[in-house]
Phi, psi and omega in degrees: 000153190246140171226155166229150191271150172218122138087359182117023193254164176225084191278154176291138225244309180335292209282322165298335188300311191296347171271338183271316162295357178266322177253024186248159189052008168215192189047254182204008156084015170233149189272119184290154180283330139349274177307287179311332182262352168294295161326272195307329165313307182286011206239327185264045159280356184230178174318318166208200206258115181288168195274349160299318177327296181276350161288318190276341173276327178290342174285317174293329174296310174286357199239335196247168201257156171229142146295146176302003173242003158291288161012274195303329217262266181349280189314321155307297149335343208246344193257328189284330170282000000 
């Protein structure tokens, strides 16, 4: 696994890269419920969701814009890890 440090923090580089190719240069710069089971696919890619996986997914829930119904979709998906 590859990571980047943020604030001394150590996130996953996969998963951010992919929110970041998700909200940049099309659309409206938010994440779709499509694009959210694609993150969380990718976050279950292994036996379970590791504890960088899920620090990097609540970092992307804080830091990147969602549709209100990716919003819900997220959030839901996230009580399930």
């Amino acid at each position: 696994m590859n990571y980047v440090s943020i604030n001394g923090e150590r996130y996953e580089k996969r998963l951010l890269d992919l929110a970041t190719t998700y909200t940049t240069g099309r659309g409206e710069g938010e994440l779709s419920k499509k694009e959210v089971l694609s993150l969380i696919t990718c976050a279950k890619d292994g036996m379970s969701v590791t504890e960088p996986e899920l620090k990097t997914l609540y970092f992307i829930r804080q830091n990147f814009n969602f549709s209100r119904a990716a919003i819900e979709l997220f959030d839901a998906q996230m009580l399930t890890l």
